[in-house]
C-alpha positions in Angstrom: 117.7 52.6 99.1 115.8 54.9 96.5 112.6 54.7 98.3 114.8 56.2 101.7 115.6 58.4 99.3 112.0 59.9 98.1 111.2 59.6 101.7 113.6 62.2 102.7 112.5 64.8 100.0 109.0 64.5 101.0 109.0 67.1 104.0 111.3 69.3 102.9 109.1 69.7 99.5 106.0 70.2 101.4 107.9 72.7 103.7 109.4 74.5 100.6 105.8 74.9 99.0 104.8 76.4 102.3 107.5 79.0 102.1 106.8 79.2 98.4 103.1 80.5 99.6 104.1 83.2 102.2 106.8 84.7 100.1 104.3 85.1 97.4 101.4 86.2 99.7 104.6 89.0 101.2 105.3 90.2 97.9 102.0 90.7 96.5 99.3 92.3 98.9 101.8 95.0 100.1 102.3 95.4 96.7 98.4 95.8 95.9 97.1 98.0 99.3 100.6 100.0 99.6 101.6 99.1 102.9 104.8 97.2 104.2 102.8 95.9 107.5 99.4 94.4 106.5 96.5 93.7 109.1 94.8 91.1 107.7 91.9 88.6 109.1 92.5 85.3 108.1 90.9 81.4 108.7 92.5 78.8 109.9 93.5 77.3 106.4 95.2 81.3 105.8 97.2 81.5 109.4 98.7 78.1 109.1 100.2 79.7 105.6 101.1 83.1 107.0 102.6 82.5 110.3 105.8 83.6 110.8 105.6 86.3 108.9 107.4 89.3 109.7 104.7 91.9 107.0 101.1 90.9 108.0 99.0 90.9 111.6 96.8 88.4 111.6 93.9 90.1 113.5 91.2 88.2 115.3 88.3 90.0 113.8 87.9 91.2 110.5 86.2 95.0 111.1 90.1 96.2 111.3 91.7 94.9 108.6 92.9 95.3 105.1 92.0 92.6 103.2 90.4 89.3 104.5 92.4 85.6 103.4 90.7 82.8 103.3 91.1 78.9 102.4 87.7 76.3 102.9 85.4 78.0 104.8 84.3 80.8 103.1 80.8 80.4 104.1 81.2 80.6 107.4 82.5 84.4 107.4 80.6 86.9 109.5 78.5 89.6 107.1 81.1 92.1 108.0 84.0 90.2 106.3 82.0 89.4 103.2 81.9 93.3 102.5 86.2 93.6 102.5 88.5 92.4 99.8 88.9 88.9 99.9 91.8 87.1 98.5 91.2 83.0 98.6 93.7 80.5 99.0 91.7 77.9 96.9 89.8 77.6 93.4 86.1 77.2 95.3 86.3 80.5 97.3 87.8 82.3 94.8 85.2 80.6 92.3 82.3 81.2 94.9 82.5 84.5 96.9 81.8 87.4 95.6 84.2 89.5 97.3 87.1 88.1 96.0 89.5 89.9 94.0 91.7 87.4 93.5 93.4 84.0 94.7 96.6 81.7 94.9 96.2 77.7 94.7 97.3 74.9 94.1 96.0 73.0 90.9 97.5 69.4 90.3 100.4 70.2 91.5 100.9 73.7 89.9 100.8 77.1 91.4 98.1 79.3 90.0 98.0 83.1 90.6 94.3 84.7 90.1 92.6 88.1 89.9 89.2 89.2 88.9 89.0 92.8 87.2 85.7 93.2 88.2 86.2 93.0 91.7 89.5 94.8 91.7 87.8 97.9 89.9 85.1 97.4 92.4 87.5 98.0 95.5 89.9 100.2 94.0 92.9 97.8 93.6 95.1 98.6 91.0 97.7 95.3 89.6 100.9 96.6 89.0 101.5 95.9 85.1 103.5 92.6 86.3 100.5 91.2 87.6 97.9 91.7 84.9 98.2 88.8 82.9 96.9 86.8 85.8 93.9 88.6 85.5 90.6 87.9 83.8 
């Protein structure tokens, strides 16, 4: 019976971190570029995280937008993306491209919220005094 159990709170965990994501990613870059309605380029690891979202349009090409989210495949962005604030959803691009100003992962099993102060000077980005102690 108790492994029924576990087996029941499995999907609605891995939903609920999910929702935990977009809520975040909703609150904060509004937050950070000053708009309610966000146009945003993302990969395929970033639109599985922001679809349904009522404050960001996920464009198809990056020239447009905002800010550029990515997940994995942050080698494989076109030259033009590379020059945009980049905010990663994992450690290695955030780690590894030099565009991004900050990032929000998972890290065994714990949310971690990231900024680089560098990069935020670099494109203008100023953290609201809530968010600076995520930032290095």
């Amino acid at each position: 019976m108790k492994k029924l159990y576990y087996f029941l709170w499995i999907p609605l965990l891995l939903y609920s971190s999910q929702n935990y994501e977009l809520q975040l990613y909703e609150k904060i870059l509004p937050l950070l570029f000053h708009s309610n309605t966000m146009k945003v380029y993302a990969d395929n690891d970033a639109k599985n995280i922001l679809k349904g979202s009522t404050k960001f349009k996920i464009l198809s090409k990056c020239d447009k937008s905002v800010v550029v989210i990515i997940g994995k495949k942050f080698s494989q962005l076109p030259q033009v993306c590379k020059e945009k604030p980049l905010f990663a959803t994992s450690y290695r691009a955030f780690k590894y491209n030099k565009s991004s100003f900050g990032a929000f992962y998972w890290r065994k099993g714990r949310p971690q919220l990231r900024f680089k102060n560098n990069i935020l000077n670099k494109f203008h980005i100023k953290l609201p005094t809530t968010l600076r102690k995520f930032a290095k």
